[in-house]
N, CA, C and O atoms as a Maestro MAE file, in Angstrom:
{
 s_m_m2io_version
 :::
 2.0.0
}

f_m_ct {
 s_m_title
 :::
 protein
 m_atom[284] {
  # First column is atom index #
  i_m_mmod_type
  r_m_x_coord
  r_m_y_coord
  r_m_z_coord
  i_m_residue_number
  s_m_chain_name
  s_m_pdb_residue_name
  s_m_pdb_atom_name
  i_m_atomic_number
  :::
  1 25 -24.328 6.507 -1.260 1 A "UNK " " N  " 7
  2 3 -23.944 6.351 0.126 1 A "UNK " " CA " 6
  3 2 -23.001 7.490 0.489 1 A "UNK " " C  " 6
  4 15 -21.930 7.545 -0.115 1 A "UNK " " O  " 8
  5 25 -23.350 8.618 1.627 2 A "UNK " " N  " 7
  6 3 -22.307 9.290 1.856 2 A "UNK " " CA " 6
  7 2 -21.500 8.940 2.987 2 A "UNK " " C  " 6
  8 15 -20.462 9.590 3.105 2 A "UNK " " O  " 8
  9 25 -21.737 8.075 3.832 3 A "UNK " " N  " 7
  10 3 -21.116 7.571 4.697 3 A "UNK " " CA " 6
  11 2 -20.286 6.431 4.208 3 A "UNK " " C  " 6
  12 15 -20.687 5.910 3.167 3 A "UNK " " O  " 8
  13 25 -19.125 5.904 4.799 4 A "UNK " " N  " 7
  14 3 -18.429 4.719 4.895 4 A "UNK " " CA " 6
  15 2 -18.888 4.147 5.964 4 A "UNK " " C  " 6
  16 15 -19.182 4.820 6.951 4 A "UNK " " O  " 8
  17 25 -19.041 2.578 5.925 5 A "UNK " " N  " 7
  18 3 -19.603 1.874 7.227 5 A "UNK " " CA " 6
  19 2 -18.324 1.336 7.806 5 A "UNK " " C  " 6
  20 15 -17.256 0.943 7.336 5 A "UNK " " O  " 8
  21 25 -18.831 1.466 8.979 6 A "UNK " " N  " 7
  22 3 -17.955 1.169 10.323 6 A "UNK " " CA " 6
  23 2 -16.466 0.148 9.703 6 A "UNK " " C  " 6
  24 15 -15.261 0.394 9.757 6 A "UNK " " O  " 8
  25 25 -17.322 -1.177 9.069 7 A "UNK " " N  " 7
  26 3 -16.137 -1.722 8.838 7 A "UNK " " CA " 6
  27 2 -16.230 -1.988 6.897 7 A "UNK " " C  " 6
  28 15 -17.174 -2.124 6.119 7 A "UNK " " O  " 8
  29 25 -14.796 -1.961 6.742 8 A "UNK " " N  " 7
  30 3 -14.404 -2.543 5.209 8 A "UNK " " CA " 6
  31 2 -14.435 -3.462 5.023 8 A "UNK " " C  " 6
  32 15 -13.938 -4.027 5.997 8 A "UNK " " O  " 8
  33 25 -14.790 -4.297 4.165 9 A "UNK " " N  " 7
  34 3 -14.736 -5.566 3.954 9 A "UNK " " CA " 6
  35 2 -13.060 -5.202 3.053 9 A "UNK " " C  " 6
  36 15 -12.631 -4.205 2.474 9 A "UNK " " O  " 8
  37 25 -12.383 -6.849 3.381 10 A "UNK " " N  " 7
  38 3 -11.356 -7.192 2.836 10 A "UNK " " CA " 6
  39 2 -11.545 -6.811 0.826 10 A "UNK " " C  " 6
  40 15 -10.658 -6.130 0.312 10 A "UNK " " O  " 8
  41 25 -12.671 -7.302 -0.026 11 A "UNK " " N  " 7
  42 3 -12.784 -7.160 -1.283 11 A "UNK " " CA " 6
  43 2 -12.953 -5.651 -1.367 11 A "UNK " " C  " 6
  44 15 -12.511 -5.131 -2.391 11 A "UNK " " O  " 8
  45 25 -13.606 -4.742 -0.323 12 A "UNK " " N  " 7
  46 3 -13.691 -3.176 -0.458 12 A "UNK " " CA " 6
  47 2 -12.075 -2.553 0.060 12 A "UNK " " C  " 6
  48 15 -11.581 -1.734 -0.716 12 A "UNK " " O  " 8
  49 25 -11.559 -2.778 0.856 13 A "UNK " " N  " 7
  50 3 -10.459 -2.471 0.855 13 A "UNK " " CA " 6
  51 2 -9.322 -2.792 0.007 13 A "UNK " " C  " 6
  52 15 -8.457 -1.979 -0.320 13 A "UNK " " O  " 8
  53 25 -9.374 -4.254 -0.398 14 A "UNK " " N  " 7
  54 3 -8.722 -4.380 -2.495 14 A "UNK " " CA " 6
  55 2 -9.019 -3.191 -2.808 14 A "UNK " " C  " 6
  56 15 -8.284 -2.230 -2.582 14 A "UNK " " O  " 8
  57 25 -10.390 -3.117 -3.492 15 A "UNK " " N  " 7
  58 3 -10.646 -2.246 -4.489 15 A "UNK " " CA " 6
  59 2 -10.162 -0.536 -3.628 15 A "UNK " " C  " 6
  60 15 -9.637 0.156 -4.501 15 A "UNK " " O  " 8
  61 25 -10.196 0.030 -2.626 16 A "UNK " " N  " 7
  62 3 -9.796 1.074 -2.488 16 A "UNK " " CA " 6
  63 2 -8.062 1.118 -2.520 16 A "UNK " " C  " 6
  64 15 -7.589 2.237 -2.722 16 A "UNK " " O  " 8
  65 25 -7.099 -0.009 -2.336 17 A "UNK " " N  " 7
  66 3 -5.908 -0.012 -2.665 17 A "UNK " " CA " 6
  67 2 -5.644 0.344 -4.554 17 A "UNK " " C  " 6
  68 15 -4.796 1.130 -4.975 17 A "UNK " " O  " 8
  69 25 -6.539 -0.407 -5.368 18 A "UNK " " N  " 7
  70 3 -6.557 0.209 -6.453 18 A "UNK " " CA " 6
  71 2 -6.441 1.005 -6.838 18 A "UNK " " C  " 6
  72 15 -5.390 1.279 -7.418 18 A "UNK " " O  " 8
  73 25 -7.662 2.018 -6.723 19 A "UNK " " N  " 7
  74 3 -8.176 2.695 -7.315 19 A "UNK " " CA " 6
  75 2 -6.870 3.837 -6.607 19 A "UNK " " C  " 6
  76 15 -6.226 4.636 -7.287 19 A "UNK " " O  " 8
  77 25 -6.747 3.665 -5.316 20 A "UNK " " N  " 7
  78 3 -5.278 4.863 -4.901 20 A "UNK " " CA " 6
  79 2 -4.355 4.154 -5.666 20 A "UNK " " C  " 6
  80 15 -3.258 4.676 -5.469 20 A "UNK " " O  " 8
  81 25 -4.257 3.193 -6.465 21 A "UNK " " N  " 7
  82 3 -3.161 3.287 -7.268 21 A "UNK " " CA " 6
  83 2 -2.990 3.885 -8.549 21 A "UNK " " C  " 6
  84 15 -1.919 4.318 -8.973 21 A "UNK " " O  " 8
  85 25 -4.080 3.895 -9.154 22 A "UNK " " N  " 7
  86 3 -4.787 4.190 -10.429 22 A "UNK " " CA " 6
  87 2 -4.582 5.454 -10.382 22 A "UNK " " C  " 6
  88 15 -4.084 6.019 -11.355 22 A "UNK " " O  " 8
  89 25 -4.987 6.267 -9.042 23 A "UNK " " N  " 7
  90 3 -5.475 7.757 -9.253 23 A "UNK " " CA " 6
  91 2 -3.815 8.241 -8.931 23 A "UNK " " C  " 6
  92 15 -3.516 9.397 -9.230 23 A "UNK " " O  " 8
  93 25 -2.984 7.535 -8.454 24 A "UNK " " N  " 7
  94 3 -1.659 7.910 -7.860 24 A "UNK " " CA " 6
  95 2 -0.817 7.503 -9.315 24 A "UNK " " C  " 6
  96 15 -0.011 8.395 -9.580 24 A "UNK " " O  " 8
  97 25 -0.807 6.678 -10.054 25 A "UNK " " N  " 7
  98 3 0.256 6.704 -11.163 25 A "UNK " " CA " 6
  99 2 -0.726 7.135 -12.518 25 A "UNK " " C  " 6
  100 15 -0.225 6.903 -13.618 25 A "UNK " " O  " 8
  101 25 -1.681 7.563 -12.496 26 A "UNK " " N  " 7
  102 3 -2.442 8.661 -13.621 26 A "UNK " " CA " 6
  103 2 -1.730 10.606 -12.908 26 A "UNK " " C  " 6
  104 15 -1.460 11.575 -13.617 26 A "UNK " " O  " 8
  105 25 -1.665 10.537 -11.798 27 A "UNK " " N  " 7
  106 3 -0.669 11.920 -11.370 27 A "UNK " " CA " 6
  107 2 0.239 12.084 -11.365 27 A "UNK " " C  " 6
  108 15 0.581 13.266 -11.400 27 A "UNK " " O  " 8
  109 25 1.246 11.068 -11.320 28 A "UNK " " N  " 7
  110 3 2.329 11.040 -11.395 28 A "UNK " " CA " 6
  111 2 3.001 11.208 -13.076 28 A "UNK " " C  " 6
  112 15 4.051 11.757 -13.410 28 A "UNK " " O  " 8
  113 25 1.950 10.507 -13.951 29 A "UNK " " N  " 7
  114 3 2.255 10.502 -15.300 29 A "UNK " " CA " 6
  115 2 1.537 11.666 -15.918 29 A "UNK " " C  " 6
  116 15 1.693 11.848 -17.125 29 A "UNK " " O  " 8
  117 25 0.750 12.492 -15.212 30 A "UNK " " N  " 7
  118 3 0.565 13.878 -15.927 30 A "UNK " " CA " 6
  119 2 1.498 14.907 -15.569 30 A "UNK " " C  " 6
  120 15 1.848 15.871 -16.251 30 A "UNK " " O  " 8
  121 25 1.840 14.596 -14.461 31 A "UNK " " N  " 7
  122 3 2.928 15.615 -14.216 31 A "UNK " " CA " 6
  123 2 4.072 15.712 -14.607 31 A "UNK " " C  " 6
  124 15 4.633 16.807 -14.547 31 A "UNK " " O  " 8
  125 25 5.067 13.992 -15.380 32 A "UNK " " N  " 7
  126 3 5.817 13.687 -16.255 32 A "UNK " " CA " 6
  127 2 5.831 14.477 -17.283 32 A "UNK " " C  " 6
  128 15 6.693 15.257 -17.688 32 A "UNK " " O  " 8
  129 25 4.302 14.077 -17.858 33 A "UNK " " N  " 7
  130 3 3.996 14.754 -18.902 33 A "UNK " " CA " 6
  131 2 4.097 16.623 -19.001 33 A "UNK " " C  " 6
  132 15 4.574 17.460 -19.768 33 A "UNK " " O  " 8
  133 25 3.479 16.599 -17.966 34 A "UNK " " N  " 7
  134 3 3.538 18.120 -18.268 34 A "UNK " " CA " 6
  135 2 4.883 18.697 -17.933 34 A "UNK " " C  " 6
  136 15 5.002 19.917 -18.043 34 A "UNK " " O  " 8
  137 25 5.683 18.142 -17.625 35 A "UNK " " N  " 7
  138 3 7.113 18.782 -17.610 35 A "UNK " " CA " 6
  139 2 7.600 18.129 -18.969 35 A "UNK " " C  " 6
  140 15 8.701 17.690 -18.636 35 A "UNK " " O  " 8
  141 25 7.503 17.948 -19.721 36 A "UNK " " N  " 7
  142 3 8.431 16.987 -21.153 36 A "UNK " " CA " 6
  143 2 7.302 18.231 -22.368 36 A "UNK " " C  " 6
  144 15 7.547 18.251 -23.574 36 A "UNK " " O  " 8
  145 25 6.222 19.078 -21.795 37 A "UNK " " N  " 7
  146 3 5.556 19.754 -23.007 37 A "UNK " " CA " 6
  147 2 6.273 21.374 -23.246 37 A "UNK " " C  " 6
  148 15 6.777 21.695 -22.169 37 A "UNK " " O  " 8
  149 25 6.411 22.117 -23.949 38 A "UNK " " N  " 7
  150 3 6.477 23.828 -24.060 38 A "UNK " " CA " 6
  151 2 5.079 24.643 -24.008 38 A "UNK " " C  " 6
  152 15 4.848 25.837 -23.816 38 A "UNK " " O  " 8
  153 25 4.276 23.585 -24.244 39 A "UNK " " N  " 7
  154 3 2.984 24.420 -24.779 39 A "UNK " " CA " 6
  155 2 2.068 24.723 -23.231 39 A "UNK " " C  " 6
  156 15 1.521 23.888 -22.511 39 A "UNK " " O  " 8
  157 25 2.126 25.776 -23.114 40 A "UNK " " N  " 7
  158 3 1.513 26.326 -22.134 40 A "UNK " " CA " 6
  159 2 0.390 25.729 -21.675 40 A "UNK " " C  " 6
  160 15 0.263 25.195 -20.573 40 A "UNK " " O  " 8
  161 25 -0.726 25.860 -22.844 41 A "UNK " " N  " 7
  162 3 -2.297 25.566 -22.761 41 A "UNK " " CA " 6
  163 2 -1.889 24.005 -22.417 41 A "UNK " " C  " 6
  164 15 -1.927 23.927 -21.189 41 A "UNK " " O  " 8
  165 25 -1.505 22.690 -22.990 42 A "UNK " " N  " 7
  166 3 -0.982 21.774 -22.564 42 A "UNK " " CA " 6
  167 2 -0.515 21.241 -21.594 42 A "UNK " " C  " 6
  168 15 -1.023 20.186 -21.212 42 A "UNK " " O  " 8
  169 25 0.551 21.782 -20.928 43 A "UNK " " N  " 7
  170 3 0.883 21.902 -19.629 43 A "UNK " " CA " 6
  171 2 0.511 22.342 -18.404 43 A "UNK " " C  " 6
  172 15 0.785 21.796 -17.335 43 A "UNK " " O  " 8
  173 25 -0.280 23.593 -18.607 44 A "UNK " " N  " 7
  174 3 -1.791 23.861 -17.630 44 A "UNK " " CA " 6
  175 2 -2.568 22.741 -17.598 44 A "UNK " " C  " 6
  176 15 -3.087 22.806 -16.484 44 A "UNK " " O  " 8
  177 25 -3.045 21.564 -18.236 45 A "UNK " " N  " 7
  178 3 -3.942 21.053 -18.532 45 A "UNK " " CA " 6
  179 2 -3.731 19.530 -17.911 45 A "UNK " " C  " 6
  180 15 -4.532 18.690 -17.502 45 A "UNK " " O  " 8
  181 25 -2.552 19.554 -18.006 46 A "UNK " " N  " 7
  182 3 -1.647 18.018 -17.984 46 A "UNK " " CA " 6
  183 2 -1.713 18.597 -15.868 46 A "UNK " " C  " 6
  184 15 -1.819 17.850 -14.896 46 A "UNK " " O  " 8
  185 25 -1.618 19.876 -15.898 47 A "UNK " " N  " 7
  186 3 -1.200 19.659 -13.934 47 A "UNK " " CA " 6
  187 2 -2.743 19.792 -13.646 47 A "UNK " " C  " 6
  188 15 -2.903 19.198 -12.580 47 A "UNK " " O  " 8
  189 25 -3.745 20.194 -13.999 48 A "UNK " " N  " 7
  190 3 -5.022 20.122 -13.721 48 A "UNK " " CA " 6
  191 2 -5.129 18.732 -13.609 48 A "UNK " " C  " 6
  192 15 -5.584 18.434 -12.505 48 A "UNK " " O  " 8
  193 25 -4.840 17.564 -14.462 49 A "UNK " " N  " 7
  194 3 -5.459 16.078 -14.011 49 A "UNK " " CA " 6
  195 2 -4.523 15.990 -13.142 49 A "UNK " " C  " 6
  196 15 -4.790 15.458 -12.065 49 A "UNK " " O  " 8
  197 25 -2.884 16.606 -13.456 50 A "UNK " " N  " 7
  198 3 -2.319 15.727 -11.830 50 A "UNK " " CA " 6
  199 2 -3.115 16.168 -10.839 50 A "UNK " " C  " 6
  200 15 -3.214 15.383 -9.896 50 A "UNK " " O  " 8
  201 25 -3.765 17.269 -10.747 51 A "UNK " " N  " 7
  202 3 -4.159 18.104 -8.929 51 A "UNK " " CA " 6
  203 2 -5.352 17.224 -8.854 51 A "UNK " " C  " 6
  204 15 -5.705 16.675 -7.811 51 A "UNK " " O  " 8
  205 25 -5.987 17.103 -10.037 52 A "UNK " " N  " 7
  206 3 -7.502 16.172 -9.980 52 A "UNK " " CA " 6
  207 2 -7.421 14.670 -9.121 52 A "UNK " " C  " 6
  208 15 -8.244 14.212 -8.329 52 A "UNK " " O  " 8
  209 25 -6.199 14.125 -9.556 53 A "UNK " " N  " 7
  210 3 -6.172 12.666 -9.383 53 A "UNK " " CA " 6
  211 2 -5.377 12.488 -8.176 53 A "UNK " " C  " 6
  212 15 -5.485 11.385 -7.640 53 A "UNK " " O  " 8
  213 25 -4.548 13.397 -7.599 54 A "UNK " " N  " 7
  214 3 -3.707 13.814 -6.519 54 A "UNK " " CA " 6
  215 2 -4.996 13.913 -5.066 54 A "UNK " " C  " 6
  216 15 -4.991 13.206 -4.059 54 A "UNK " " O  " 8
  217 25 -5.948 14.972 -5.405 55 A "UNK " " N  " 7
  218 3 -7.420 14.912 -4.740 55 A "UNK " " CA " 6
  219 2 -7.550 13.513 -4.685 55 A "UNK " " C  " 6
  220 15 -7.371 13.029 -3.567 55 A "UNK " " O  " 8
  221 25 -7.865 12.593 -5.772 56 A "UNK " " N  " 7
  222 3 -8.584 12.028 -5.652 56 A "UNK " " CA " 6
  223 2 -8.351 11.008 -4.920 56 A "UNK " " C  " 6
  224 15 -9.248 10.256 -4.537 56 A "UNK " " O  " 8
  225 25 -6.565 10.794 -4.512 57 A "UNK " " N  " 7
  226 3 -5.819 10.039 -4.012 57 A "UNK " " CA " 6
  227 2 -5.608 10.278 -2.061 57 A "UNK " " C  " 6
  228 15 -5.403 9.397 -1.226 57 A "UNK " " O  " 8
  229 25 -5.733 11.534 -1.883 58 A "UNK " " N  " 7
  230 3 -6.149 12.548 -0.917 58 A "UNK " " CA " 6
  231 2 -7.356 11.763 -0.085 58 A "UNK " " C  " 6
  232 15 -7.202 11.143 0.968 58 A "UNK " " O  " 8
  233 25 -8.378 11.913 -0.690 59 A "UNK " " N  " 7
  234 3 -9.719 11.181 -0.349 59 A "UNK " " CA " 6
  235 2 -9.498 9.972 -0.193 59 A "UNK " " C  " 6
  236 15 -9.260 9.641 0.969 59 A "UNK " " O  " 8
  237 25 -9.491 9.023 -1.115 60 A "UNK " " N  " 7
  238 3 -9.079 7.768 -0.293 60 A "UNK " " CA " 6
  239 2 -8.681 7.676 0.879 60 A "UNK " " C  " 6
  240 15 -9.308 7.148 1.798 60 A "UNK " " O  " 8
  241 25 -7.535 8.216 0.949 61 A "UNK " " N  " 7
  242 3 -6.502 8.016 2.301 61 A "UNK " " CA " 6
  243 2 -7.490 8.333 3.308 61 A "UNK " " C  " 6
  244 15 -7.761 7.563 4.230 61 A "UNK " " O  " 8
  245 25 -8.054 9.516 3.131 62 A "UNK " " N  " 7
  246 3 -9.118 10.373 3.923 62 A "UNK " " CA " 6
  247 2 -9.996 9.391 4.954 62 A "UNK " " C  " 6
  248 15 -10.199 9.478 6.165 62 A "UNK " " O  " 8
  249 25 -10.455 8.365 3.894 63 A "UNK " " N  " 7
  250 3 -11.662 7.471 3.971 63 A "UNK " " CA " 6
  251 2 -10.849 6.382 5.133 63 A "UNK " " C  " 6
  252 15 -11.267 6.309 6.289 63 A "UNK " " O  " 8
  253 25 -9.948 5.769 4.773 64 A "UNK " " N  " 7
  254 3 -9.143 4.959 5.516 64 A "UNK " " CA " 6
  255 2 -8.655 5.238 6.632 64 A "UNK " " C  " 6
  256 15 -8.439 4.494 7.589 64 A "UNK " " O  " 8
  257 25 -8.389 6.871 6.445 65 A "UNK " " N  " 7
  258 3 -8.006 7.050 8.105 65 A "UNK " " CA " 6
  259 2 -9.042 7.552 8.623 65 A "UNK " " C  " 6
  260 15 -8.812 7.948 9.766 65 A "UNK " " O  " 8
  261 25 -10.309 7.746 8.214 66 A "UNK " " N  " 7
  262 3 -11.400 7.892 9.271 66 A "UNK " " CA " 6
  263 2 -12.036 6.894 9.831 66 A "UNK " " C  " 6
  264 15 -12.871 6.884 10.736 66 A "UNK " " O  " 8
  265 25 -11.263 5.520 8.815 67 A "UNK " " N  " 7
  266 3 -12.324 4.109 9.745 67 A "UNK " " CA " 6
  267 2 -11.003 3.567 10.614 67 A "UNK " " C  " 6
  268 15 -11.213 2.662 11.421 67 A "UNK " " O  " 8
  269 25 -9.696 4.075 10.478 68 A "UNK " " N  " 7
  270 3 -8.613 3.490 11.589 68 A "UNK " " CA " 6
  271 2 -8.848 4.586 12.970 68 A "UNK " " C  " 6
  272 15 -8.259 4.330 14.021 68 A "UNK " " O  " 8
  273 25 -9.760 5.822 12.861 69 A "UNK " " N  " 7
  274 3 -9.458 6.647 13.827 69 A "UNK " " CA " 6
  275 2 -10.936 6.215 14.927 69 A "UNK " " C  " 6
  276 15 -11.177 6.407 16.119 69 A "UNK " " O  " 8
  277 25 -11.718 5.529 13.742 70 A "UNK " " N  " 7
  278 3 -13.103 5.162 14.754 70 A "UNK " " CA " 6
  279 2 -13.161 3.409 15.475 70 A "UNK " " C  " 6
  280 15 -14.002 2.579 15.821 70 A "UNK " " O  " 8
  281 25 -12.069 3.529 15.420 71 A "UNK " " N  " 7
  282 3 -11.572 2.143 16.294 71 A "UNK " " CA " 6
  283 2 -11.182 2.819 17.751 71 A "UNK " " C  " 6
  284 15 -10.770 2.111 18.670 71 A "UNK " " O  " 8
  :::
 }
 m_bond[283] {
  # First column is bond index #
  i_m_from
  i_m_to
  i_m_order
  :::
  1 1 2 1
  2 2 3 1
  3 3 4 2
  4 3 5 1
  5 5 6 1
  6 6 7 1
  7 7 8 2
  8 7 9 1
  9 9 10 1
  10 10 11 1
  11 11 12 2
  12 11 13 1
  13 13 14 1
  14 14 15 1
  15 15 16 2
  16 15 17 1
  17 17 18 1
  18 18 19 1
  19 19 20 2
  20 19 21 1
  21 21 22 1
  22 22 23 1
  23 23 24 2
  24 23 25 1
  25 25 26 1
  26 26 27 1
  27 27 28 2
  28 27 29 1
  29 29 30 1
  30 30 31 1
  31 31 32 2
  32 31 33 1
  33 33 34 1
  34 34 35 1
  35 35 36 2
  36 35 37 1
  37 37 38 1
  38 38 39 1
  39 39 40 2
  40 39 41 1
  41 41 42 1
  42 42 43 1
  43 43 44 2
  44 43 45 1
  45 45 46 1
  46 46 47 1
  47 47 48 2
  48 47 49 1
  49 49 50 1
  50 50 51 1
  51 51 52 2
  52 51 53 1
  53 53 54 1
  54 54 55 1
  55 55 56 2
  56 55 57 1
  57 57 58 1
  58 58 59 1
  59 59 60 2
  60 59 61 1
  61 61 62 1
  62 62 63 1
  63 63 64 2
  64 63 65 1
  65 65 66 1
  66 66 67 1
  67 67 68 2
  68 67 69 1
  69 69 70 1
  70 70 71 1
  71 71 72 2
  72 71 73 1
  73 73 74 1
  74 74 75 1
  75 75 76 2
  76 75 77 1
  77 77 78 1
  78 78 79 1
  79 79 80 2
  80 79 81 1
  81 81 82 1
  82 82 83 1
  83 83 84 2
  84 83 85 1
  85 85 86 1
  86 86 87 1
  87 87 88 2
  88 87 89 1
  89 89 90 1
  90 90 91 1
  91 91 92 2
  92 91 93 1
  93 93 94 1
  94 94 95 1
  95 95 96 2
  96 95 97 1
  97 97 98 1
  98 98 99 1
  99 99 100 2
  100 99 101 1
  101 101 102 1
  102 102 103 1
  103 103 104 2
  104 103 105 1
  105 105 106 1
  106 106 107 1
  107 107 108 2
  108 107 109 1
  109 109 110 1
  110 110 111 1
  111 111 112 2
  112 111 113 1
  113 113 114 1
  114 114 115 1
  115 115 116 2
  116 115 117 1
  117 117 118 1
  118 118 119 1
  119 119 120 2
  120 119 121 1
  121 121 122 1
  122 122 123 1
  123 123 124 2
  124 123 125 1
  125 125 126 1
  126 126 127 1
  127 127 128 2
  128 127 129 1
  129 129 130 1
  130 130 131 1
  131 131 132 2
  132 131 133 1
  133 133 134 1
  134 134 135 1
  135 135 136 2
  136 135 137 1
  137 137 138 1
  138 138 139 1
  139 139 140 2
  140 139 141 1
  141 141 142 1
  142 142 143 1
  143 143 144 2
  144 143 145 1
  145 145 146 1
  146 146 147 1
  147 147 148 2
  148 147 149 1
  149 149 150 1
  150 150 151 1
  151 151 152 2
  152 151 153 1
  153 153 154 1
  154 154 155 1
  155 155 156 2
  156 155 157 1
  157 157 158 1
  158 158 159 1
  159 159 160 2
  160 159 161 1
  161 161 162 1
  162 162 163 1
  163 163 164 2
  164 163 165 1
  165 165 166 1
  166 166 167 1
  167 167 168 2
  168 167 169 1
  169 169 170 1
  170 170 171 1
  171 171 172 2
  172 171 173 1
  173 173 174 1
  174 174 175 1
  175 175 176 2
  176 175 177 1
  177 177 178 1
  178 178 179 1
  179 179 180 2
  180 179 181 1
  181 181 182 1
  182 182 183 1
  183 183 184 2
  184 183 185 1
  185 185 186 1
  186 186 187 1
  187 187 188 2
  188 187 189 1
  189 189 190 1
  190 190 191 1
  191 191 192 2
  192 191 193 1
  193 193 194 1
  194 194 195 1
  195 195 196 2
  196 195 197 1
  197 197 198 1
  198 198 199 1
  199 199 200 2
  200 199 201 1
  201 201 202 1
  202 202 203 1
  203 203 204 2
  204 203 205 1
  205 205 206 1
  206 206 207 1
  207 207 208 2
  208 207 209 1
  209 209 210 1
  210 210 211 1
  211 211 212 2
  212 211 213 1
  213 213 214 1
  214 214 215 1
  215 215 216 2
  216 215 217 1
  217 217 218 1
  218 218 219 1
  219 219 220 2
  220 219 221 1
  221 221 222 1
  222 222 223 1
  223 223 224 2
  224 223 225 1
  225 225 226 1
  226 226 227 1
  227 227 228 2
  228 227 229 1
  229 229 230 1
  230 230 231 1
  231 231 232 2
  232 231 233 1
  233 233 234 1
  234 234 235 1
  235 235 236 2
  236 235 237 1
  237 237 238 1
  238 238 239 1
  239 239 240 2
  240 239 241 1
  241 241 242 1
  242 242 243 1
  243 243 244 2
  244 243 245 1
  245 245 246 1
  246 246 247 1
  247 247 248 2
  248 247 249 1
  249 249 250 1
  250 250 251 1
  251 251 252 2
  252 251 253 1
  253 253 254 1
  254 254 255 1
  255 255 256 2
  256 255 257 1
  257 257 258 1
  258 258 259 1
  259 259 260 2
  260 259 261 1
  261 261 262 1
  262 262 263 1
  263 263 264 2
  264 263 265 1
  265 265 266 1
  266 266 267 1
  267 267 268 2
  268 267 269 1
  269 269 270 1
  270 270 271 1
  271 271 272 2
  272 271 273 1
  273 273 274 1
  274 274 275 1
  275 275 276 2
  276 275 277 1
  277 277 278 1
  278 278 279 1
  279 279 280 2
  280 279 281 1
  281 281 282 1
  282 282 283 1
  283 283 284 2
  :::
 }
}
């Protein structure tokens, strides 16, 4: 499905509060991480999943405010 439909159901909007939680404290804890490492290759690696999951947290929101803006 590349569209979102008009409306969310209450159990689809649960699950998208999740999953922005999931993708929001998996970024927050790589970026912990990658400040507590020395190792370069490591720490490059650790901010690549934060930027990944940071996106991915991005999108959500994305999704939510395109079905509050088509009201």
């Amino acid at each position: 499905m590349n569209q979102v439909p008009n409306m969310i159901s209450t159990k689809d909007l649960a699950y998208l509060k999740d999953m922005f939680k999931w993708n929001f404290n998996a970024s927050k804890l790589a970026y912990h991480f990658s400040n507590e490492t020395n190792n370069p290759i490591i720490k490059d690696m650790l901010m690549k999943v934060c930027h990944m999951h940071s996106r991915n947290c991005h999108k959500i929101k994305d999704i939510l405010m395109d079905g509050l803006n088509e009201q």
